[in-house]
VEXDREN-2710 file (C-alpha; in Angstrom, 1 decimal):
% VEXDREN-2710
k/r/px/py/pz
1/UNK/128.2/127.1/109.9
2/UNK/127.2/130.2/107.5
3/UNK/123.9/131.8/107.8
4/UNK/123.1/130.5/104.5
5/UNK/123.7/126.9/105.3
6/UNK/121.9/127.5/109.0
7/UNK/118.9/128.9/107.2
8/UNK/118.8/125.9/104.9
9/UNK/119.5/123.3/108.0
10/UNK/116.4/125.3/109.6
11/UNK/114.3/124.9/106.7
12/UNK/114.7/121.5/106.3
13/UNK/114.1/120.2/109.3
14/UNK/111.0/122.3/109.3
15/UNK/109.7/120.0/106.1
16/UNK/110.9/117.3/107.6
17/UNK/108.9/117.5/111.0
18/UNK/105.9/118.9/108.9
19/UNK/105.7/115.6/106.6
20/UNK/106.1/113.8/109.2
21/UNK/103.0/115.1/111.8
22/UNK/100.8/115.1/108.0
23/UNK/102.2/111.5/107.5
24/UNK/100.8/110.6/111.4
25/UNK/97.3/112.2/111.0
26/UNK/96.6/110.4/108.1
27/UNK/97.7/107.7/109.7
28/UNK/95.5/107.3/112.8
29/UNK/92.9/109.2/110.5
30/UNK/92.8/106.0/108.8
31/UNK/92.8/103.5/111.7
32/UNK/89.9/105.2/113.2
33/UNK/88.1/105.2/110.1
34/UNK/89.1/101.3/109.3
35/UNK/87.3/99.9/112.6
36/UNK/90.9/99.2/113.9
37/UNK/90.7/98.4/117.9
38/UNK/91.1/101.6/120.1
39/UNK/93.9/102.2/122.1
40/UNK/93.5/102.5/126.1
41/UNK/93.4/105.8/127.8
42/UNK/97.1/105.0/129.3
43/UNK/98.6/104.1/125.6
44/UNK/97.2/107.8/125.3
45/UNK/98.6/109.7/127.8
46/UNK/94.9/110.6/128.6
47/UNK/93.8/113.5/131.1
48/UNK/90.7/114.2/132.2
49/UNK/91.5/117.7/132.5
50/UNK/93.5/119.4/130.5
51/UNK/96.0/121.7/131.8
52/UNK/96.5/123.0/128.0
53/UNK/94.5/125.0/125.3
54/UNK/93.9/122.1/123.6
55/UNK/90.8/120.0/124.9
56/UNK/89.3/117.2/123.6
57/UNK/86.1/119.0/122.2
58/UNK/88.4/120.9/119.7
59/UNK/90.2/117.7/118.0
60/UNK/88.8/115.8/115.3
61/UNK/88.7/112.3/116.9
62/UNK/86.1/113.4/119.5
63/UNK/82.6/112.4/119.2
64/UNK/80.2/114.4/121.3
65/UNK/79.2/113.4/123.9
66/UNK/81.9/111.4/125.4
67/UNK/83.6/109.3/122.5
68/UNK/86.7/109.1/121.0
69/UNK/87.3/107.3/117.3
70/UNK/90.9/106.2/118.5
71/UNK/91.0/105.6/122.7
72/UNK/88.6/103.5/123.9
73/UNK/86.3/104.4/126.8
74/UNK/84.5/107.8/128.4
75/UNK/86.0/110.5/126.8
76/UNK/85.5/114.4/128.4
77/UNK/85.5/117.1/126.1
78/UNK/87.6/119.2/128.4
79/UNK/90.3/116.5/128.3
80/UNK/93.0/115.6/126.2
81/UNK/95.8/112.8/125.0
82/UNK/98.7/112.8/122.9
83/UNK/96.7/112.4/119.8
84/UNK/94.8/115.7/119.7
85/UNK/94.6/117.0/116.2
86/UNK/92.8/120.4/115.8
87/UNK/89.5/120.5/113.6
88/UNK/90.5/122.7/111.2
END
């Protein structure tokens, strides 16, 4: 494979990962907002306590104090799940 061809390879699958996060944002953006159910905290992959930089308080499905618009149940700001999209 040429550099040329790698670079293109690279760039692609670049666009293709970054539709592809967009396309799932806007997609649980939109079930939170529709009143679908919430998910449970294992679904989520939930912590309580983040080992990461991302925390709970910093995504924009938390509600403060202790809610979440897509898992269901007590949420800490300081924790996390696979669903964490940054506020922007």
């Amino acid at each position: 494979m040429t550099t040329v061809e790698s670079a293109r390879n690279s760039r692609r699958r670049f666009l293709k990962i970054s539709v592809s996060s967009a396309l799932g944002s806007v997609a649980l953006a939109a079930c939170s907002t529709l009143g679908l159910p919430k998910i449970s905290k294992a679904q989520a992959a939930y912590e309580d306590r983040s080992t990461r930089r991302e925390h709970c308080a910093g995504c924009i499905h938390f509600v403060a104090p202790h809610g979440c618009t897509v898992v269901a149940g007590d949420i800490s700001p300081r924790g996390v799940c696979r669903y964490f999209s940054a506020k922007a």
